[in-house]
C-alpha angles and dihedrals in degrees: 000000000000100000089056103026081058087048086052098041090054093044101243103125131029113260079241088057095044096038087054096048090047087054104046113159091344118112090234144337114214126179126224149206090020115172106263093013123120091190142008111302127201120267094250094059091042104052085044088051088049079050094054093041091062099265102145091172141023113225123200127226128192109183127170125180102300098010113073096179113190097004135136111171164167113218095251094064103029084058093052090046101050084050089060086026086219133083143171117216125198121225112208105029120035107256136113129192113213108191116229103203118215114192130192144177144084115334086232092056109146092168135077082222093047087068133060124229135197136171135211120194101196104208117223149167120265135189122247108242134106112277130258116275104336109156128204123270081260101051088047086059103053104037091056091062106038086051084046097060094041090052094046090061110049082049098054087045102056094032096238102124115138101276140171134051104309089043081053092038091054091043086054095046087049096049087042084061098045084042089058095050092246110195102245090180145030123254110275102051132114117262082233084060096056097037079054105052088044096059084039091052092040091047090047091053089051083052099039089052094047097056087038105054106060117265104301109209087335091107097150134072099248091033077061094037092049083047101055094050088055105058096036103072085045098058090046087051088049099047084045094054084047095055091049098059096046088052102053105091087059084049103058082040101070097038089258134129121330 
């Protein structure tokens, strides 16, 4: 939703081109709760409506309890954020979107296209202010690897990294997607931008994979709890580092941080 709708604000891409890489695979996407709006609206009236409001760039937040990461208030729609754990923020007029996600489809579905999918952006007031521990590109940068190497460390040492066959399946899928030159990002952002989401995204399926497929050879208490910390500060960097490349469109907009 940010990386496109900024490609769409800045006139770089078609509504029919953005709307249809914000979809995807999903049934629909609507918008709600837009000023001067009765019902949910289609994505394509209501990017063209934030246009017409004042909003110039989409920002992205990723908070999680004690961490709220891109946001700026106020409580009502931080609440509602750290429940979706996702947000969009708009620069130039004082307004976020959080997605509520409906699925569908037969309990024994073993296929995306086997479920249905719809989004609600619920449409709400924010408050004007910079957002909550978002770092530069560059930071980004450099915090992600030097988080890297320490983490890579503590994990070799202790034996715990992700392992087995589902740990192997999710790696291949995510090689398969890089094999096939996904766009990680819209047109209009720097190539930094886009070096930087995909270490970020790289580095959140690694960690992803370690806290989902069991302990590994961590098989005391302070062997898990030496693992844990060090995977936490890994996956905030990562989300951190995500953050930064999505916002930095907004970024270079308004004359801030590369």
């Amino acid at each position: 939703m940010a990386a496109w709708g900024n490609a769409l604000l800045a006139g770089l891409v078609s509504p029919d081109d953005a709307v249809h890489a914000i979809v995807e695979d999903d049934a629909v996407h609507r918008v709600e709760g837009l000023p001067g709006e009765s019902a949910p609206v289609g994505l394509t009236l209501a990017l063209g409506r934030l246009r017409g409001l004042g909003v110039t760039g989409l920002r992205v937040a990723l908070p999680v309890p004690g961490h709220p990461l891109g946001l700026s208030g106020p409580p009502a729609f931080n609440e509602r954020a750290l429940e979706a754990e996702e947000a969009v923020v708009a620069s130039g007029a004082a307004y976020g979107l959080v997605p509520e996600v409906y699925e569908a489809g037969p309990e024994d579905a073993t296929a995306v296209e086997d479920v249905h999918v719809e989004v609600v952006w619920h449409c709400l007031p924010v408050r004007e202010a910079p957002p909550a521990d978002v770092p530069s590109l560059g930071e980004a940068e450099r915090e992600l690897a030097e988080a890297m190497r320490e983490a890579t460390q503590v994990l070799s040492r202790l034996d715990v990294a992700a392992s087995g066959p589902l740990a192997e399946a999710a790696l291949d899928a995510y090689r398969a997607r890089a094999d096939r030159g996904r766009e990680l990002l819209a047109p209009g952002y720097p190539p930094r931008a886009v070096r930087v989401l995909e270490l970020a995204q790289r580095v959140g399926l690694l960690v992803s994979m370690a806290y989902d497929h069991g302990h590994g050879g961590a098989v005391s208490a302070s062997e898990m709890a030496a693992r844990a910390a060090a995977l936490q500060p890994v996956e905030r960097t990562a989300r951190r580092a995500q953050v930064a490349a999505y916002n930095s469109y907004v970024e270079v907009l308004e004359g801030g941080r590369g």
